[in-house]
PDB file with SEQRES, HELIX, SHEET and CRYST1 records, atoms N, CA, C and O in Angstrom:
SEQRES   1 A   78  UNK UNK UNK UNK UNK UNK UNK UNK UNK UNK UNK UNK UNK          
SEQRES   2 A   78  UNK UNK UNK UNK UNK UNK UNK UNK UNK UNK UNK UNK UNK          
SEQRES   3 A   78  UNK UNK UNK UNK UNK UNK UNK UNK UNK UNK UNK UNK UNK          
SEQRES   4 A   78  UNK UNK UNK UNK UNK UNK UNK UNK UNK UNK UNK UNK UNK          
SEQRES   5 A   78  UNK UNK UNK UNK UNK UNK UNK UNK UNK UNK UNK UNK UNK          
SEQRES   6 A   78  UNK UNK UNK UNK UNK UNK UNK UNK UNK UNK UNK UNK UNK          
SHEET    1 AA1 4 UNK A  12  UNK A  15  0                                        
SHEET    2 AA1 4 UNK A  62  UNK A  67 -1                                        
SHEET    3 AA1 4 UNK A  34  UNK A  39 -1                                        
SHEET    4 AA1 4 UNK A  46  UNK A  49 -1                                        
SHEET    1 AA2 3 UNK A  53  UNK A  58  0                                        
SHEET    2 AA2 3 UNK A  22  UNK A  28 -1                                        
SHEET    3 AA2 3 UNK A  73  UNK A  77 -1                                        
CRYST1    1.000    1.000    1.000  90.00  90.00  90.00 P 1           1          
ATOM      1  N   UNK A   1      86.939 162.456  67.552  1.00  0.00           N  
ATOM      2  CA  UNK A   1      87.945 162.501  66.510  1.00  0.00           C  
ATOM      3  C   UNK A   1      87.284 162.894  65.182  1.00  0.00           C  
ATOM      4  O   UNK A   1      86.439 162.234  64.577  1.00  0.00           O  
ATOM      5  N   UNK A   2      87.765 163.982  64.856  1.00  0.00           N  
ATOM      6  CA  UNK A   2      87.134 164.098  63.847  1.00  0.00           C  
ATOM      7  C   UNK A   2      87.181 163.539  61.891  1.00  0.00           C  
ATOM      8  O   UNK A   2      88.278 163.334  61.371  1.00  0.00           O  
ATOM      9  N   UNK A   3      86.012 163.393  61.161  1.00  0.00           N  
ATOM     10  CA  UNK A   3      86.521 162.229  59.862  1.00  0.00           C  
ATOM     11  C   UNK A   3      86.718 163.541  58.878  1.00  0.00           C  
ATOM     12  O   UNK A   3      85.904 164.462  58.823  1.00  0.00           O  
ATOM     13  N   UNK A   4      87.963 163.467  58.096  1.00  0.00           N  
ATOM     14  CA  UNK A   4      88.404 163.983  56.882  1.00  0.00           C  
ATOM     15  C   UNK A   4      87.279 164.447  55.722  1.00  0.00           C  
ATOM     16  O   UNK A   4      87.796 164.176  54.639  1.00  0.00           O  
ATOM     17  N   UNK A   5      86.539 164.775  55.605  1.00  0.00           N  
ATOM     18  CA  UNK A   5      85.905 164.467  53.991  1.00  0.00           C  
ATOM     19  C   UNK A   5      86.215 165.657  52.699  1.00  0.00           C  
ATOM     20  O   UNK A   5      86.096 166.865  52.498  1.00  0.00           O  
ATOM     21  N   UNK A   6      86.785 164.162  51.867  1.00  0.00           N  
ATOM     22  CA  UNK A   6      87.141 165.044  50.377  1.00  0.00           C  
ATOM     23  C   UNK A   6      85.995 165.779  49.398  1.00  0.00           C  
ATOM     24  O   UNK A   6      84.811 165.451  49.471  1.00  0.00           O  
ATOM     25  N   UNK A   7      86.347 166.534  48.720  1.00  0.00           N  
ATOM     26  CA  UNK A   7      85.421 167.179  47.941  1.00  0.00           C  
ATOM     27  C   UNK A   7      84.800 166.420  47.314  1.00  0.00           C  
ATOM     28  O   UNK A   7      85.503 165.468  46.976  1.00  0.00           O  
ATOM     29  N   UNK A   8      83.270 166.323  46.793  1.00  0.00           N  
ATOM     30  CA  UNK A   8      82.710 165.547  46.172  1.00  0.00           C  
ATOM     31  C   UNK A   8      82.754 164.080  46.141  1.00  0.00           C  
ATOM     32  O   UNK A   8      82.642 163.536  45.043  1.00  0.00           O  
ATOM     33  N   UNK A   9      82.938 163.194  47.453  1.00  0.00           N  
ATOM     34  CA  UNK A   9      83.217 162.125  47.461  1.00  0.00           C  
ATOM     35  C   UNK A   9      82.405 161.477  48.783  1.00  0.00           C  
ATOM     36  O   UNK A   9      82.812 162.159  49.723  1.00  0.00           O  
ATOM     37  N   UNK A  10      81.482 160.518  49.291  1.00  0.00           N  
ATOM     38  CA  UNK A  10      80.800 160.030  49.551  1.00  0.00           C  
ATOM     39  C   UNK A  10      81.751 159.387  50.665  1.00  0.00           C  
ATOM     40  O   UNK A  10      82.752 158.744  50.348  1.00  0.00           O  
ATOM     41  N   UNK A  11      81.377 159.598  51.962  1.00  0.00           N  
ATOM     42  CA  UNK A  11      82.197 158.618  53.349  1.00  0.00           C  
ATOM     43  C   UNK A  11      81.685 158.687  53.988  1.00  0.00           C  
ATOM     44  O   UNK A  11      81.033 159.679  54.315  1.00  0.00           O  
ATOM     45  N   UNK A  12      81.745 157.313  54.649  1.00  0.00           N  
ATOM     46  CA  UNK A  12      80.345 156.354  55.605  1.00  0.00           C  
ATOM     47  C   UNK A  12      80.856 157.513  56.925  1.00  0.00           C  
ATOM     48  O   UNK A  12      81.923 158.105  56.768  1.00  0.00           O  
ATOM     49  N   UNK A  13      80.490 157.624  57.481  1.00  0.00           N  
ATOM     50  CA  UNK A  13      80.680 158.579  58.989  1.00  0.00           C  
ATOM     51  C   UNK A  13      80.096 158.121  60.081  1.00  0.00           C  
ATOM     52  O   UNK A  13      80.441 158.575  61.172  1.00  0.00           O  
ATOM     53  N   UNK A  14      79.002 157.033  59.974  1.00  0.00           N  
ATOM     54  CA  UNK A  14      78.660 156.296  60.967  1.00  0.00           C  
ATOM     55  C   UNK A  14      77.765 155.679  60.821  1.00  0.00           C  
ATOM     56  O   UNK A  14      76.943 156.125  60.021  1.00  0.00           O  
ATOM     57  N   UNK A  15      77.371 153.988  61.691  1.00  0.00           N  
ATOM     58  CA  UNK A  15      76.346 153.418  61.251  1.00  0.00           C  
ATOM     59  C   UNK A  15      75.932 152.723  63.040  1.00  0.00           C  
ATOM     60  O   UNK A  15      76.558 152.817  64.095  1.00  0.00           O  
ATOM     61  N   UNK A  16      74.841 152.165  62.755  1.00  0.00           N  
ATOM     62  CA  UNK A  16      73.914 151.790  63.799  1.00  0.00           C  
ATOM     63  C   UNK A  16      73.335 149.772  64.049  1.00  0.00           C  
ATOM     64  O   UNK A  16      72.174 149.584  63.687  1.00  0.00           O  
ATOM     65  N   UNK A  17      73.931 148.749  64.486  1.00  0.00           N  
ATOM     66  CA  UNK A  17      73.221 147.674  63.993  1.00  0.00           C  
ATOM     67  C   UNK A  17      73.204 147.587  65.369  1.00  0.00           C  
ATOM     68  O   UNK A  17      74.190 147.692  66.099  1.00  0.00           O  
ATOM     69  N   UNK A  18      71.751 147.340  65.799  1.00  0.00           N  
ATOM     70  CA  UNK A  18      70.714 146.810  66.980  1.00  0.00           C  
ATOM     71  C   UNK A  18      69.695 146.394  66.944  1.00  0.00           C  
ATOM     72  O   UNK A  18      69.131 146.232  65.862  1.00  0.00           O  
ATOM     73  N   UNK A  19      69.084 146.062  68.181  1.00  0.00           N  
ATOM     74  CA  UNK A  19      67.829 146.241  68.246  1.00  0.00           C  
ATOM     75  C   UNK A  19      66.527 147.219  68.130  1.00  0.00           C  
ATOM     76  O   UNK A  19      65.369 147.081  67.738  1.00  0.00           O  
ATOM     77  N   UNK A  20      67.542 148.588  68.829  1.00  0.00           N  
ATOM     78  CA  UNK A  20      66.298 149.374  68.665  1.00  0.00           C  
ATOM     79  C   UNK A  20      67.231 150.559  67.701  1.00  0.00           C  
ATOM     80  O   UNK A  20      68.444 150.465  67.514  1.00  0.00           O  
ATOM     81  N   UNK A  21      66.305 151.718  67.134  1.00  0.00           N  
ATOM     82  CA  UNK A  21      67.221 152.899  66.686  1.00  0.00           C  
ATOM     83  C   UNK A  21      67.699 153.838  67.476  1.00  0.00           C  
ATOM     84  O   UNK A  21      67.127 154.394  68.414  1.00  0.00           O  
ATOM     85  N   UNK A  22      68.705 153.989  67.094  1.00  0.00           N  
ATOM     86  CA  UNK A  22      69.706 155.421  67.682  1.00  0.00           C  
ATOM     87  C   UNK A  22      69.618 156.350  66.557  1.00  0.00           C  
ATOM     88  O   UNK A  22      69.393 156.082  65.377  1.00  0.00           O  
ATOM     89  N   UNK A  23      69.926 158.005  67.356  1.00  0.00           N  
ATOM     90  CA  UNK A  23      69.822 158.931  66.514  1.00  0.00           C  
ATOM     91  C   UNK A  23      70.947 159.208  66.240  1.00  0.00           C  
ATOM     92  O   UNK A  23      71.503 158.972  67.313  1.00  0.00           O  
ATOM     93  N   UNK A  24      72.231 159.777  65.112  1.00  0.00           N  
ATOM     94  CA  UNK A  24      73.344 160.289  64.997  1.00  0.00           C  
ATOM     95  C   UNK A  24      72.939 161.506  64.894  1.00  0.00           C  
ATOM     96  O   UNK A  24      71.831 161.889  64.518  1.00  0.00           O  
ATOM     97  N   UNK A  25      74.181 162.365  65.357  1.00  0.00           N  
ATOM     98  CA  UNK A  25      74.362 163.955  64.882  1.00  0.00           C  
ATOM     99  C   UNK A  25      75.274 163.994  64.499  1.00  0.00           C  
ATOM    100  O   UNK A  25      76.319 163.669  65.062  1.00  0.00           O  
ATOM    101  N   UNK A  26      75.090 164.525  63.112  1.00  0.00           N  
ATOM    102  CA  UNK A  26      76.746 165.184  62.348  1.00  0.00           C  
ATOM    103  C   UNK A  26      76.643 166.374  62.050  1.00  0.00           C  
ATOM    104  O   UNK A  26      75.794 167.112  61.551  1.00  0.00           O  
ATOM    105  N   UNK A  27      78.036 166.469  62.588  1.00  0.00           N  
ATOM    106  CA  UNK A  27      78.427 168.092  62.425  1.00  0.00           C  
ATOM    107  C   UNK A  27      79.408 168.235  61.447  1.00  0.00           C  
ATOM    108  O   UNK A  27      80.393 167.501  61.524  1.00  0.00           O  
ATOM    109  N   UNK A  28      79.325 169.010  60.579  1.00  0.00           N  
ATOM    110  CA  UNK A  28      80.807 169.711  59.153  1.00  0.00           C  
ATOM    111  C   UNK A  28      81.142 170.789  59.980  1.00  0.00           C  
ATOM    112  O   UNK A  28      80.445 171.437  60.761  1.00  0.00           O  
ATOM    113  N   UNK A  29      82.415 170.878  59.658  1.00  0.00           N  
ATOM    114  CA  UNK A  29      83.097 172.592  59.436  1.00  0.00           C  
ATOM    115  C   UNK A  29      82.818 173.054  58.308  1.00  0.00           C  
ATOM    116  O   UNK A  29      83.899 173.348  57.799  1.00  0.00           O  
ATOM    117  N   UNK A  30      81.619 173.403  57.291  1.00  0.00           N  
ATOM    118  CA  UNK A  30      82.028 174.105  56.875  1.00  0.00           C  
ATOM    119  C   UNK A  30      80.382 174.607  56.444  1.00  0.00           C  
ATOM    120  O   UNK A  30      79.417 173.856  56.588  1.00  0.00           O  
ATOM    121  N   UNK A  31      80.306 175.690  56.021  1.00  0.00           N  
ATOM    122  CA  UNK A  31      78.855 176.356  55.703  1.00  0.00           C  
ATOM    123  C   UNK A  31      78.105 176.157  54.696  1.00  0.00           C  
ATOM    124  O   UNK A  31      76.907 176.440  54.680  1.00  0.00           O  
ATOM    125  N   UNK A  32      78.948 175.481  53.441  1.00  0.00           N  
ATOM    126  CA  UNK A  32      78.225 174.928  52.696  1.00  0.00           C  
ATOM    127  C   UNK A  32      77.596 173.678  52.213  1.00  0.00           C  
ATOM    128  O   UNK A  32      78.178 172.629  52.487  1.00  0.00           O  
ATOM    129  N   UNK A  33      76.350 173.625  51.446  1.00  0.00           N  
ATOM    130  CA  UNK A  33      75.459 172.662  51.910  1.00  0.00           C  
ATOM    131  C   UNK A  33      75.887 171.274  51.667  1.00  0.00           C  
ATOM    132  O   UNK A  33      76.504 170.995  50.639  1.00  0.00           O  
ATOM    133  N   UNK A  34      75.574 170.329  52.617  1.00  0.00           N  
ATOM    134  CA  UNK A  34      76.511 168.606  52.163  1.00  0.00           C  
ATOM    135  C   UNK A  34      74.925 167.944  52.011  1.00  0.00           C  
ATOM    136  O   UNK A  34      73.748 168.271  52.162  1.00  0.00           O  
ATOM    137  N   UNK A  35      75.665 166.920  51.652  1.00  0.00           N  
ATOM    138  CA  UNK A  35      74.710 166.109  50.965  1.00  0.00           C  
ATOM    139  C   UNK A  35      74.433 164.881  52.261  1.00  0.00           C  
ATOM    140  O   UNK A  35      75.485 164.837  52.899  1.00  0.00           O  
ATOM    141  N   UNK A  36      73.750 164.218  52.663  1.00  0.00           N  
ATOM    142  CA  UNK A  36      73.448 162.871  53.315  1.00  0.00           C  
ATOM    143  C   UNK A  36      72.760 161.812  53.014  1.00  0.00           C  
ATOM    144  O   UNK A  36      71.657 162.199  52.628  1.00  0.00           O  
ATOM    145  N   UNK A  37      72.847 160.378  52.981  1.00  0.00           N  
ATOM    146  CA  UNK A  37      72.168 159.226  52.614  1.00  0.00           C  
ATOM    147  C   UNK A  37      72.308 158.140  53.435  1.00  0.00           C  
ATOM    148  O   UNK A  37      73.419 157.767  53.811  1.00  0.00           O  
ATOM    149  N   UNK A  38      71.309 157.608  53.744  1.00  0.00           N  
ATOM    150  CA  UNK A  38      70.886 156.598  55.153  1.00  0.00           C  
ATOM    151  C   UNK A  38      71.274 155.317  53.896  1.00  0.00           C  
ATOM    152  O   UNK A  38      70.894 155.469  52.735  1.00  0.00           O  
ATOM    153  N   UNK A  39      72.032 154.144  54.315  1.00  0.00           N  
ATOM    154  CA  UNK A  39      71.927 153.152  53.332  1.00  0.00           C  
ATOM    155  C   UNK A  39      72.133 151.703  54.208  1.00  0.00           C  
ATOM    156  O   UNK A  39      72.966 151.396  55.061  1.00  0.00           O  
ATOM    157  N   UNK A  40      71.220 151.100  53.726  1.00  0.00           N  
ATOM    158  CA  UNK A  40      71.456 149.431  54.283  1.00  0.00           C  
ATOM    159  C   UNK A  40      71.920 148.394  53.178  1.00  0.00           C  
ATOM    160  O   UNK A  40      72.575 148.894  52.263  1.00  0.00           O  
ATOM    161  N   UNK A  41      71.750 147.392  53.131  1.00  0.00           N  
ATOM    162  CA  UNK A  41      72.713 145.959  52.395  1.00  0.00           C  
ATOM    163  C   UNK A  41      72.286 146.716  51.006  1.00  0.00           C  
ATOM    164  O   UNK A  41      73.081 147.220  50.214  1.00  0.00           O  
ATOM    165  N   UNK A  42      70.643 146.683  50.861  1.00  0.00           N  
ATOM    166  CA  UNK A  42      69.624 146.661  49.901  1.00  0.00           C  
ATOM    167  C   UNK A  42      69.611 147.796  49.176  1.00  0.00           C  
ATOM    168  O   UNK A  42      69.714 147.911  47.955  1.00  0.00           O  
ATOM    169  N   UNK A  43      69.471 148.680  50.050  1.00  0.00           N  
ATOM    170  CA  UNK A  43      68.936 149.888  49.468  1.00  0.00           C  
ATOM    171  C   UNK A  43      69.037 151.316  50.282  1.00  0.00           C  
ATOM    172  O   UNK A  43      68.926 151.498  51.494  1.00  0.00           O  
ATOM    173  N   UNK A  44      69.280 152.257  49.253  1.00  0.00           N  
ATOM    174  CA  UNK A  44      68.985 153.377  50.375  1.00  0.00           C  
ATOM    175  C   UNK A  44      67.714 154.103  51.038  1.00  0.00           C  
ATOM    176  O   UNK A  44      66.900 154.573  50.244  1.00  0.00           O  
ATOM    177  N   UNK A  45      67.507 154.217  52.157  1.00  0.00           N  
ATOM    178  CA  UNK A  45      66.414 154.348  52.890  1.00  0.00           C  
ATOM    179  C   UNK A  45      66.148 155.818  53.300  1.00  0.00           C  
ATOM    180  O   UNK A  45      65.078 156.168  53.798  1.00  0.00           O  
ATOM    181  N   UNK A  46      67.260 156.721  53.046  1.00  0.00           N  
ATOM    182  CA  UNK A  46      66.709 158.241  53.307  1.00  0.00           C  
ATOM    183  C   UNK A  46      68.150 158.687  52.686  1.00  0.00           C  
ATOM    184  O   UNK A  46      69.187 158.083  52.413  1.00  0.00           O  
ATOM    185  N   UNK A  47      67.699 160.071  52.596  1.00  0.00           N  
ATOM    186  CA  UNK A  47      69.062 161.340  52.014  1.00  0.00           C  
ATOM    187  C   UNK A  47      68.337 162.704  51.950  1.00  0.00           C  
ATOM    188  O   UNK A  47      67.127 162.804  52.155  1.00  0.00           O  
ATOM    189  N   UNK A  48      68.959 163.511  51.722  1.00  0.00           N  
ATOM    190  CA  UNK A  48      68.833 164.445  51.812  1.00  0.00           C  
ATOM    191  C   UNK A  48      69.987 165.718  52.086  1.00  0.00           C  
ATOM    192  O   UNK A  48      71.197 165.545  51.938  1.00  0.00           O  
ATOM    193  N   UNK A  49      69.509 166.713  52.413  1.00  0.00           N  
ATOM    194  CA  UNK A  49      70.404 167.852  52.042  1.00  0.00           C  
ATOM    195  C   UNK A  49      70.823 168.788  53.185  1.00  0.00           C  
ATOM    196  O   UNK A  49      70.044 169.732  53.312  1.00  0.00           O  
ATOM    197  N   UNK A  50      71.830 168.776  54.034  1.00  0.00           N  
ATOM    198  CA  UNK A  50      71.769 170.189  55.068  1.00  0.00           C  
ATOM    199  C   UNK A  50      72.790 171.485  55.035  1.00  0.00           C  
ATOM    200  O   UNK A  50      73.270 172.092  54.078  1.00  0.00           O  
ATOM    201  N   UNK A  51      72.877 171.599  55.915  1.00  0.00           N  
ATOM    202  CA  UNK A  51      74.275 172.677  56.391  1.00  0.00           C  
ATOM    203  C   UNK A  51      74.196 172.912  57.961  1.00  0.00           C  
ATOM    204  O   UNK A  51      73.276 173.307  58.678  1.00  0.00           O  
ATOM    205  N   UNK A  52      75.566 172.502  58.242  1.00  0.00           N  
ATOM    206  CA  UNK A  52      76.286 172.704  59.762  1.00  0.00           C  
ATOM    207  C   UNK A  52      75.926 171.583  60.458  1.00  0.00           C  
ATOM    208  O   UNK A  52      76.868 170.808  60.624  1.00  0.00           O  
ATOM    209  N   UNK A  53      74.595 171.142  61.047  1.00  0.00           N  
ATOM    210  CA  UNK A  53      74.290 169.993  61.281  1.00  0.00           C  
ATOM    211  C   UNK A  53      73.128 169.005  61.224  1.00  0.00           C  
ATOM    212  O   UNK A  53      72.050 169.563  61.016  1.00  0.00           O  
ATOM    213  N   UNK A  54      73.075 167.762  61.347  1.00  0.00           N  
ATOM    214  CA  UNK A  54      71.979 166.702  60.663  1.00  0.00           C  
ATOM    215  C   UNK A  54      72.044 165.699  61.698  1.00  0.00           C  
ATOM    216  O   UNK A  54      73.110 165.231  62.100  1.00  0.00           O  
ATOM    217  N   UNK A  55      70.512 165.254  62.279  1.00  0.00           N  
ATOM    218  CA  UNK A  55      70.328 164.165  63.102  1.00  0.00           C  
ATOM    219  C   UNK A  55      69.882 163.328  62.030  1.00  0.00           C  
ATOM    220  O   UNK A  55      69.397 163.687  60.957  1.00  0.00           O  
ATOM    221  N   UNK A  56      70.112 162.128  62.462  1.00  0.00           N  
ATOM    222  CA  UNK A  56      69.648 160.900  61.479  1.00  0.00           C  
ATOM    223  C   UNK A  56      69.396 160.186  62.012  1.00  0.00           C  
ATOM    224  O   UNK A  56      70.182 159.971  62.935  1.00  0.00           O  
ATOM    225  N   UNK A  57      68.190 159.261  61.925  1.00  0.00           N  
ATOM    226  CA  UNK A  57      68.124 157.613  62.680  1.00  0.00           C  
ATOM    227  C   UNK A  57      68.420 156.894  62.264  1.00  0.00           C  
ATOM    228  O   UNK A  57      68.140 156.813  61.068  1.00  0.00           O  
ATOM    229  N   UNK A  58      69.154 155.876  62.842  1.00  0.00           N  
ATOM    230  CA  UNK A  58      69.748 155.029  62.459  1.00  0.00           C  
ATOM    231  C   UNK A  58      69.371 153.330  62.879  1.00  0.00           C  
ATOM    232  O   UNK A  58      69.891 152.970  63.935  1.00  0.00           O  
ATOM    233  N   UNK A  59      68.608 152.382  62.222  1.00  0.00           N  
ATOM    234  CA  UNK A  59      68.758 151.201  62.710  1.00  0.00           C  
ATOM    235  C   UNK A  59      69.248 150.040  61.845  1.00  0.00           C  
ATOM    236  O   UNK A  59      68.598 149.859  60.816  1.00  0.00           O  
ATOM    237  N   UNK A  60      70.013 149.432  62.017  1.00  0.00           N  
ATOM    238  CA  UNK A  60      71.061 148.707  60.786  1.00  0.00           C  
ATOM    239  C   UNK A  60      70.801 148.762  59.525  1.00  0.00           C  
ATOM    240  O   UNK A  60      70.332 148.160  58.559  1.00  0.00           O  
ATOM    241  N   UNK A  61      71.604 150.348  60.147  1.00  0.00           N  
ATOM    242  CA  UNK A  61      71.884 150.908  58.484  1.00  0.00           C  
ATOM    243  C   UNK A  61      73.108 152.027  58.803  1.00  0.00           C  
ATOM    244  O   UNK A  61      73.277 152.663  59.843  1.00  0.00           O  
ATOM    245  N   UNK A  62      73.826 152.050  57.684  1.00  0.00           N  
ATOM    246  CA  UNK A  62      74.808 153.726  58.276  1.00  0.00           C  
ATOM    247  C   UNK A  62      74.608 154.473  57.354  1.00  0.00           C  
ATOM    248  O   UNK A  62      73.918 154.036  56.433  1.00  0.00           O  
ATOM    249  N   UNK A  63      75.194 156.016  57.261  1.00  0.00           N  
ATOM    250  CA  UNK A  63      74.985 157.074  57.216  1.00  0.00           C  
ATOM    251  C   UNK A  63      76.206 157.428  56.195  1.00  0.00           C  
ATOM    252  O   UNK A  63      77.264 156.907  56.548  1.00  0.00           O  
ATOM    253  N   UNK A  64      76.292 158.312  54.840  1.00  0.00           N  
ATOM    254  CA  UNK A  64      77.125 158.103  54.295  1.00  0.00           C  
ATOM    255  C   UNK A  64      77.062 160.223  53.911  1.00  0.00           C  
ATOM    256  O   UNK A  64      76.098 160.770  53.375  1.00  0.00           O  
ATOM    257  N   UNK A  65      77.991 160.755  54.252  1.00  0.00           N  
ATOM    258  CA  UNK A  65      77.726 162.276  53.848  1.00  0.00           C  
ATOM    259  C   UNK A  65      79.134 162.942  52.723  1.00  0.00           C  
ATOM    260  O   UNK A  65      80.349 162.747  52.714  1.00  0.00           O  
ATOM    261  N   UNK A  66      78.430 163.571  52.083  1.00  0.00           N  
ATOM    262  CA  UNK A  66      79.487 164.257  50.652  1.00  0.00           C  
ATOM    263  C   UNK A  66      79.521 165.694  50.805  1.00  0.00           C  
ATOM    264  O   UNK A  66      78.477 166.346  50.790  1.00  0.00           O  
ATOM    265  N   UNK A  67      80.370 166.094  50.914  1.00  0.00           N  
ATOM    266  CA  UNK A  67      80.783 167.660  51.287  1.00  0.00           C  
ATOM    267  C   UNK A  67      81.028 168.668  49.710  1.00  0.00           C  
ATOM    268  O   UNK A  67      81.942 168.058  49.154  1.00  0.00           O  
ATOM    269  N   UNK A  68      80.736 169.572  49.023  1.00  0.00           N  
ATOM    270  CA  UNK A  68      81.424 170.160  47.834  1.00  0.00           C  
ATOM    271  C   UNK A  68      82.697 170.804  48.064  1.00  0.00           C  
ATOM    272  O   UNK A  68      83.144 171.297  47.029  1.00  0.00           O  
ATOM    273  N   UNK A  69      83.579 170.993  49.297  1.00  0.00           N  
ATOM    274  CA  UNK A  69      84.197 170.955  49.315  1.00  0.00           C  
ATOM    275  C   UNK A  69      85.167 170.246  50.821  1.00  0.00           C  
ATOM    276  O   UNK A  69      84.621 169.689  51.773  1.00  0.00           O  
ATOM    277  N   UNK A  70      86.765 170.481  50.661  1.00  0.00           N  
ATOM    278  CA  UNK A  70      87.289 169.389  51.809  1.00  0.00           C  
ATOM    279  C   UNK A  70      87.015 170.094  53.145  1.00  0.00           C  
ATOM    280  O   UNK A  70      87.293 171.246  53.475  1.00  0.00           O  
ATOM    281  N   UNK A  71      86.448 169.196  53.780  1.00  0.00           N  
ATOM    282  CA  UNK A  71      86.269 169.506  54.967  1.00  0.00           C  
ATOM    283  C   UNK A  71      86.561 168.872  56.347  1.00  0.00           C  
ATOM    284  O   UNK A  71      87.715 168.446  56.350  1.00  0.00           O  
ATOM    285  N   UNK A  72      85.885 168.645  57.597  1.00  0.00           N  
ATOM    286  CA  UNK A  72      85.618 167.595  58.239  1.00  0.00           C  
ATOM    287  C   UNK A  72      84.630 167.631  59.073  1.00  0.00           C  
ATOM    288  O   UNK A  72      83.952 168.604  59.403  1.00  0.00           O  
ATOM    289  N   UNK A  73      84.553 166.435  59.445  1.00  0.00           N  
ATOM    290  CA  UNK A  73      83.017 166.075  60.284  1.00  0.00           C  
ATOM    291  C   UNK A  73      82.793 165.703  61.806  1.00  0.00           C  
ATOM    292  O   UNK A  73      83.901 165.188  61.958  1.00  0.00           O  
ATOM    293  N   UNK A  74      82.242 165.585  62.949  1.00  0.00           N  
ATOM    294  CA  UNK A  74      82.256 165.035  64.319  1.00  0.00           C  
ATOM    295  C   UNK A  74      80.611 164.452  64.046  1.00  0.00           C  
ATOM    296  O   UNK A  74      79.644 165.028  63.548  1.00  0.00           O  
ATOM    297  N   UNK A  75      80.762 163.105  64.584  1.00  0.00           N  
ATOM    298  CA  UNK A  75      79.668 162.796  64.927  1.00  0.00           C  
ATOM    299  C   UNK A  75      79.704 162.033  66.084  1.00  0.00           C  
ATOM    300  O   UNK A  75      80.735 161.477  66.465  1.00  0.00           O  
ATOM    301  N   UNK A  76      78.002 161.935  67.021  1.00  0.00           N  
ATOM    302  CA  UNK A  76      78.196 161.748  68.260  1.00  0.00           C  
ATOM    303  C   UNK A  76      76.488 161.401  68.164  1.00  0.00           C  
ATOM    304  O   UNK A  76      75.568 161.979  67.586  1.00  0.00           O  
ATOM    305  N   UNK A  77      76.551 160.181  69.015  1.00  0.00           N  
ATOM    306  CA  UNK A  77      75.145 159.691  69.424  1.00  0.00           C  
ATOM    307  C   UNK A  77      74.144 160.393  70.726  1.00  0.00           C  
ATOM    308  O   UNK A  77      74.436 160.690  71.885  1.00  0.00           O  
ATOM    309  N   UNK A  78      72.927 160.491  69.994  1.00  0.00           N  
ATOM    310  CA  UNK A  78      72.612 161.686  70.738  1.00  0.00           C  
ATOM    311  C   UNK A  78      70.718 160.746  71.345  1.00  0.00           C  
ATOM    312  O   UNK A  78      69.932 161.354  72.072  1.00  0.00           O  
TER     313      UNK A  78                                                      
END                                                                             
């Protein structure tokens, strides 16, 4: 199912709480570059910058991505 994301606006898209880490893959529709940030209770623990798609590890923590414009996203544990 895929998640909505508004222009310039920050939405959790998926998170991870276990024992061990899992990797996410997110995919946008759209070609231009989005933004990503790994965040737990405390603090944020990674971010960074892609286009089309981004693996992330994840261990209790989720994943929060900002698009410049509206788009949407699929993500799937890989």
């Amino acid at each position: 199912m895929p998640i909505q994301l508004k222009a310039g606006k920050w939405k959790k898209v998926g998170y991870w709480y276990g024992i061990s880490p899992r990797t996410l893959r997110i995919t946008v529709t759209t070609n231009q570059q989005c933004k990503w940030r790994r965040k737990t209770v405390w603090a944020t623990t990674g971010s960074g910058s892609f286009v089309g798609q981004k693996d992330v590890k994840l261990w209790n923590s989720w994943v929060d991505v900002k698009s410049p414009v509206d788009t949407s996203c699929t993500t799937q544990f890989v």
